[in-house]
Every structure is written in structure tokens, then in C-alpha cells.
N, C-alpha and C positions, 0 to 999 in steps of 0.2 A: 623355452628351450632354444629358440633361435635366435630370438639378442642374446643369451648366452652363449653359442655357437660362434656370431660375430664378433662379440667381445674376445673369445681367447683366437680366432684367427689375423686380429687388428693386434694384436698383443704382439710387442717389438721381436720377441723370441721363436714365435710362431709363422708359420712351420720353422722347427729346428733348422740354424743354417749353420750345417755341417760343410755344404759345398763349399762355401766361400774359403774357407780356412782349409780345406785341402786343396783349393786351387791356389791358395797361395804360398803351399806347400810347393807345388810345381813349378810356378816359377821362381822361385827363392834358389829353389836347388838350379833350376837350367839358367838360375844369372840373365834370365830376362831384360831386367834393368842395367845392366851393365850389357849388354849388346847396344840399349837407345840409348846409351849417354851420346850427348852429342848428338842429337839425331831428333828436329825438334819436329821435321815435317816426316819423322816414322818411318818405318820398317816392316815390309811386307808380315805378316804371321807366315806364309811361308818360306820366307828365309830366316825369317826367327827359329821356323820350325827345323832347317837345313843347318844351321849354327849351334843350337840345343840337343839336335837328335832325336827330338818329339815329332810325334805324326800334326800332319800339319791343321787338318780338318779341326781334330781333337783340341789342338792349340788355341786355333783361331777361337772357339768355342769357350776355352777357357780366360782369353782376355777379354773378351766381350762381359763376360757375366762381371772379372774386377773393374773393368772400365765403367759397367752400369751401376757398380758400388764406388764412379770415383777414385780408384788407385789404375792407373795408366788410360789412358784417352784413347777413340778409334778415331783419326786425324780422317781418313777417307776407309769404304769397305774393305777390311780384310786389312788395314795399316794402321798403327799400333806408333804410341810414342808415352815415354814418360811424362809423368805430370808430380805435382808439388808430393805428394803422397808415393807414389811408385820410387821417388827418389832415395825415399827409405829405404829399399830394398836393393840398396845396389851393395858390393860383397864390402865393399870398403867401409861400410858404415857397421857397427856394431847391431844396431838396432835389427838389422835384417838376419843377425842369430836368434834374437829374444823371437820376432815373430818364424825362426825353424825349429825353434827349441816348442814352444805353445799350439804350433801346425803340427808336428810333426810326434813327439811323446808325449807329449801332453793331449791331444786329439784323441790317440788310441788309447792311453788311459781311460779316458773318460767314457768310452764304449764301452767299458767293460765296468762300470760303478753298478748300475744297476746288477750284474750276474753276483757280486763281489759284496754285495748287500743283502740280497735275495737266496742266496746259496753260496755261502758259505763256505770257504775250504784254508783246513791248514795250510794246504801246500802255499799261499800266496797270502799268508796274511793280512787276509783283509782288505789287500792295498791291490787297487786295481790295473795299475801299472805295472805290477809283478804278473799279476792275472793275463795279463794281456803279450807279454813277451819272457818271461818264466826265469825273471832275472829281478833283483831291487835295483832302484833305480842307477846307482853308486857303480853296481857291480856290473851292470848293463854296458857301461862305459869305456870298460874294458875287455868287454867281449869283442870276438873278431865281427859279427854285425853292430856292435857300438861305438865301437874306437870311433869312427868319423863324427858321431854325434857327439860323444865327449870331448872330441876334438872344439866343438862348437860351442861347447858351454860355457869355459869363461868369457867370451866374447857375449854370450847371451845374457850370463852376467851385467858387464859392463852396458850395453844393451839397454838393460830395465833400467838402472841407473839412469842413462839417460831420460828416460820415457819417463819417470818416476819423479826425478829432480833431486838428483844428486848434490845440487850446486846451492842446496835449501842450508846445507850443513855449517858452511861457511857463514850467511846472514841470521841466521833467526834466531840461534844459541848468542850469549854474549860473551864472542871468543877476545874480542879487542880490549874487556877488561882484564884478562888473566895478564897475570904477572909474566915477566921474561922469561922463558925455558920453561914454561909452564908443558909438562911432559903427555902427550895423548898417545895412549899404548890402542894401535888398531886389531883387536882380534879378527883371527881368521880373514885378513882384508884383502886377501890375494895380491894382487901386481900392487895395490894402494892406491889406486887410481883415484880414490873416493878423497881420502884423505891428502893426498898431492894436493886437491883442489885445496883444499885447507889450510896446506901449509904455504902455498900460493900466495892465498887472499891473507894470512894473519903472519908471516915471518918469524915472528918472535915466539911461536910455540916450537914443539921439539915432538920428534912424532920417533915410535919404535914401533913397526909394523912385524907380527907375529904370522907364520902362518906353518905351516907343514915344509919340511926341508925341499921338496923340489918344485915349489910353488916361489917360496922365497929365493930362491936360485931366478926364476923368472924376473921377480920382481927386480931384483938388482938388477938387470939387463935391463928394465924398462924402468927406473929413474934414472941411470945413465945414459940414455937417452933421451927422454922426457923432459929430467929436472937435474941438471950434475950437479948445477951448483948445492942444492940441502946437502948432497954427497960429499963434496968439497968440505964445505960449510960442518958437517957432523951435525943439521941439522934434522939426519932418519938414521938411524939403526936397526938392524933386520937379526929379527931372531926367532929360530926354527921352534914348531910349535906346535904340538899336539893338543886342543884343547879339551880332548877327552881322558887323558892322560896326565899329562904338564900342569903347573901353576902358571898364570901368566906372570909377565915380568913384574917382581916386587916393587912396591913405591911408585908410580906412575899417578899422576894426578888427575888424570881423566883415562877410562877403561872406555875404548869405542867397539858399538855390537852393533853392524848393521848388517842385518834381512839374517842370518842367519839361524836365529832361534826357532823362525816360522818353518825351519827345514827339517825341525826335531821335534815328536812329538815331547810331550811335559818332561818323563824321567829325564832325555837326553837334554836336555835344556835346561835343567835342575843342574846338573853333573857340571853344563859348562859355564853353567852361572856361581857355581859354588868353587871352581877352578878360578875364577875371577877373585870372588870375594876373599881367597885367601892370600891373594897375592897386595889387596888394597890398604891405606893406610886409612888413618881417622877421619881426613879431611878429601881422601878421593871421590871418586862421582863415577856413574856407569851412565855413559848415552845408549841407547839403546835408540836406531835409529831403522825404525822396520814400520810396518801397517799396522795401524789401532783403526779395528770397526769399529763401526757406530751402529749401535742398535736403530732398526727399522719403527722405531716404537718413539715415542716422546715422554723422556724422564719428567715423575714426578720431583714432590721433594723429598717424599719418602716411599719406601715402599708398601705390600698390601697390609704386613703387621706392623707398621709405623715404626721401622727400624732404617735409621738414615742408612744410604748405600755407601759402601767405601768411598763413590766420586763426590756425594754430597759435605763428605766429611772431611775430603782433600779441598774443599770449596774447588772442584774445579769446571769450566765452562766450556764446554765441547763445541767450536759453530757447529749452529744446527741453524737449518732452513727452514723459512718462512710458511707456514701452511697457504696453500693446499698442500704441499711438498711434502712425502716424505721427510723426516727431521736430517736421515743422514743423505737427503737429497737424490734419494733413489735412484734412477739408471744413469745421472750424471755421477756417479760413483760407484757403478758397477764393476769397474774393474778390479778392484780392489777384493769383491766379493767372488769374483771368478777365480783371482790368484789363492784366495782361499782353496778353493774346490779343485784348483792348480796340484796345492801344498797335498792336499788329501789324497790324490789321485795317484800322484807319483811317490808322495813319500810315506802315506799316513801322518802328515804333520800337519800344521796349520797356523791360518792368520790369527791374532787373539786381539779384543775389546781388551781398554784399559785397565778393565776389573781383572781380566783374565791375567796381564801384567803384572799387577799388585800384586795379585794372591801369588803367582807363580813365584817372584823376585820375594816374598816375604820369608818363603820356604827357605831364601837361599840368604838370608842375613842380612836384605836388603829392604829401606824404605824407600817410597814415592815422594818426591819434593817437587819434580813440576814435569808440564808436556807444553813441547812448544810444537807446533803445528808448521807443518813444512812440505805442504801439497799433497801430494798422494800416502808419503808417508809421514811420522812424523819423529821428534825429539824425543824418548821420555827419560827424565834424567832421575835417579835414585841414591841414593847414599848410605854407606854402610851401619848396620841399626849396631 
């Protein structure tokens, strides 16, 4: 009972470290990082404390514990300076939404999974997030306590993108063989930022980005400044777009889905994948460009009734890591597993394994033809059956 005792207090998750991720709540919000820019030899904690409007004792307390985890340094007692990590966290970088948006809603969610699983109630659908501040998460955002958070969220968006590898889109598909004007319709792709980088890196493609009427109003304001020339060029067209609602736009040669499936559970995800298929021609394709787990397990070739699995039958080869290792490489891809319990928490929705893919997009008319791997997330490209 006492190596067992040791074993789960050595265990990376043990004790729960719930602190860290609320102290980085705090300074995220009081713009910590953006007081030390410039400031390599630091700044008192209390006049960080006299700048932010936090007590000061409380403060100092709080950067000591990030600094002992590595994100801002104590240069001398009581003085504080950024370091390669805390630079994340300054207001100008996107990134420092993604870690307000997972401190901050996503945090209280998740205090509330256990009550939300345990006991049960209509009122909040299961979904802990609701449980926890008595709104879904969508509609939370425009509450007069949300607006500043929704305020945050496309930035937190673009955020994970970055942290994620947004930039995978462009190399690992093979965009430089498609023919000229070869047309990539971006669903739901907000400002397009994703896709910009695409039309960036390959010219010769033609990009119609879809999304909700006053999202797409945004987006024009930021490829004209961004990128004017595809504007000039007529190389992006913007067209308003419900995609729970709407066909996307007919004829388009490639249909792009990134992260947002994982924000719907199945029905909803069904709906917007069958809005797709009816907009697609013989020869179009669906990227689908979001997180594929990897089961914690090591595929056979078949399974326990000797019936090949969908993946065996697609021939395809997931890297998997070398034993001792977990296959899907355990806590170095943890994150991926959290963003799940993320999706859950706030939306009831979730990350899906490839299987879960296949089967989903079969519903919707569509077959599996390949997965290209592209860091955290990946490629999987389908075609109309």
C-alpha cells in the first residue's frame, strides 16, 4: 500500500495542479507580461502590484510559484522579469488568449464534471460548463458577464492555431501539384487566417472563405490589410454562411474543415458535413484538418473476433512509439487528450480517433482516402462516395 501511495503521488498529475493555471489566469488578465517587456533586469512585484491593481504580498506569491514552473524569472527577491515562456503571455500575441480562454472557462468547467456526471440534471445538459455558470457556452458570450470573454475567443482561436501548427497546412498536403485556380472553399474559417497562410505559400490556388455574415465583414478588413493583393488579384471571395443552415458554395475543388467538428457533438457534425456534401462535385475532396487520437493501446491486425478494423482495411499507419512508450506516446501528447475533455466540458462535444472519423463522414456520403499527419493535428482527406 505504500509503493502504491508513492507511485500515484510521483505521478505527473498528482497533486491536482489546479494553482498553476489559475495563477495564470491572473496575470494574463493584469498584463503582467506587458509591464516587463523591456525590463530584462525586472520589476519590483510591488509595483507590478501598483500597475495591475493587485495586492502586492498576494502577487509576489503568485509569480514565484510561475517562475518555479519556468514562465517569468525572479532576477533578485521580490523582482520579476520575463523569460522565453512569459513572453507568450504578452496582450499582443494571440497565444495569451488560448492560455485565457483554458484558465479561465475551461478551468471552471471542469470543476463541475464530476457533480455533471454524478448527479445529473436537465437543467444543464450534462455539460459542465453550463453547470457551472448557467449559460451554454455560445450564449455565455454574450451575456453582459461574457461579452469580454467572447470578446477573446477569436483571438484564442487563432492562439491554438499557432500552438497547434497551423502552418502544417501548407507543406504535408500536396498543394503544388493542383492545377491552376484549383478552388479551396474554407468552411466556418473565420478572419481566414489559416488559410492566407496557404494562399501565401501556393499562389496558384483560389480560396472562397464562408463563414456567418458578421464574421465575414471582419474578415475583409483583415485580408485588406494582411494580404490586398489575393483582393486585387480575385484571388479570395467571401461568402456569408450558415453552415447549419446553407449549402456551401457549389463546385469547389477542395472543401476545408478545420477544428470545428470537434465543437459539435455527432448529430451537429452530421448536419454540417452533409451541408458540405451537397454542395460537392465528383471529383472534390473534404480536408478535414482537426485532432485524430490515438488510442493508448497497441493495434493488432485484427481484432478479438478476427474482423479487420476500418484502419487495417484503409492500410493505414498511424506513427506510433517505440515501446516502452505508450504507442500514442503518452504525456508527450497529452494535450491533445485534455483538448478533448476541453470539447466536453464546455461544449459536450469532442476530439474523435480516425475510426470515429470514418464512421462519422460515411453517414454523411463521404469516403476515407488518406491522413497526412501535421503535428498536433492532422490532414484527413475524404471524397464523395
Amino acid at each position: 500500500m505504500v509503493n502504491k501511495a508513492l507511485e500515484l503521488i510521483s505521478y505527473r498529475s498528482w497533486p491536482p495542479q489546479h494553482e498553476e493555471p489559475a495563477c495564470l489566469l491572473v496575470v494574463t488578465e493584469a498584463k503582467i507580461a506587458d509591464h516587463l517587456l523591456d525590463k530584462p533586469e525586472g520589476i519590483a512585484a510591488t509595483e507590478l502590484a501598483t500597475r495591475s491593481g493587485l495586492p502586492a504580498h498576494k502577487l509576489t506569491r503568485i509569480l514565484r510559484l510561475l517562475a518555479t514552473k519556468h514562465c517569468f524569472k525572479e532576477v533578485k527577491p521580490g523582482v520579476f522579469a520575463n523569460n522565453r515562456l512569459s513572453m507568450k503571455l504578452l496582450s499582443s500575441d494571440p497565444v495569451s488568449s488560448i492560455v485565457g480562454l483554458l484558465t479561465d472557462e475551461s478551468l471552471r468547467a471542469s470543476a463541475y464534471l464530476n457533480d455533471t456526471l454524478t448527479d445529473p440534471s436537465e437543467m444543464d445538459g450534462g455539460i459542465p460548463f453550463r453547470r457551472a455558470t448557467g449559460y451554454p457556452f455560445f450564449d455565455y458570450h454574450k451575456s453582459r458577464l461574457g461579452k469580454k470573454k467572447g470578446e477573446r475567443f477569436p483571438r484564442a482561436m487563432v492562439g491554438w492555431g499557432d500552438v497547434t501548427g497551423k502552418g502544417f497546412l501548407a507543406k504535408v498536403y500536396p498543394w503544388a501539384s493542383q492545377a491552376a485556380d484549383t478552388t479551396v472553399c474554407d468552411i466556418a474559417g473565420g478572419n481566414g487566417h489559416v488559410t492566407m497562410g496557404l494562399l501565401k505559400a501556393h499562389p496558384h490556388l483560389k480560396l472562397v472563405l464562408q463563414d456567418q455574415p458578421q464574421v465575414i465583414e471582419m474578415a475583409k478588413e483583415f485580408w485588406n490589410t494582411q494580404h490586398p493583393t489575393a483582393i486585387e488579384k480575385r484571388r479570395v471571395e467571401f461568402e456569408p454562411f450558415d453552415f447549419f443552415k446553407d449549402t456551401a458554395v457549389a463546385g469547389c475543388d477542395f472543401y476545408y474543415i478545420r477544428s470545428i467538428l470537434r465543437d459539435w457533438p455527432d448529430k451537429e457534425s452530421e448536419l454540417i458535413l452533409k451541408n458540405v456534401r451537397k454542395a460537392m462535385k465528383p471529383g472534390s475532396r473534404v480536408i478535414i484538418h482537426d485532432t485524430v487520437l490515438r488510442e493508448a493501446v497497441r493495434r493488432s491486425t485484427s481484432s478479438s473476433n478476427g474482423q479487420h478494423t476500418s484502419l487495417d482495411a484503409f492500410k493505414v499507419h498511424l506513427d506510433t512509439a517505440p515501446e516502452p512508450l505508450l504507442p500514442n506516446y503518452g504525456v508527450a501528447r497529452v494535450r491533445t487528450y485534455e483538448l478533448d475533455m476541453t470539447m466536453m466540458n464546455l461544449l459536450n462535444a469532442q476530439a474523435r480517433t480516425l475510426d470515429e472519423f470514418i464512421v462519422l463522414c460515411k453517414m454523411c456520403g463521404l469516403k476515407f482516402e488518406n491522413l497526412y499527419e501535421a503535428g498536433e493535428t492532422d490532414l484527413v482527406e475524404f471524397s464523395p462516395i
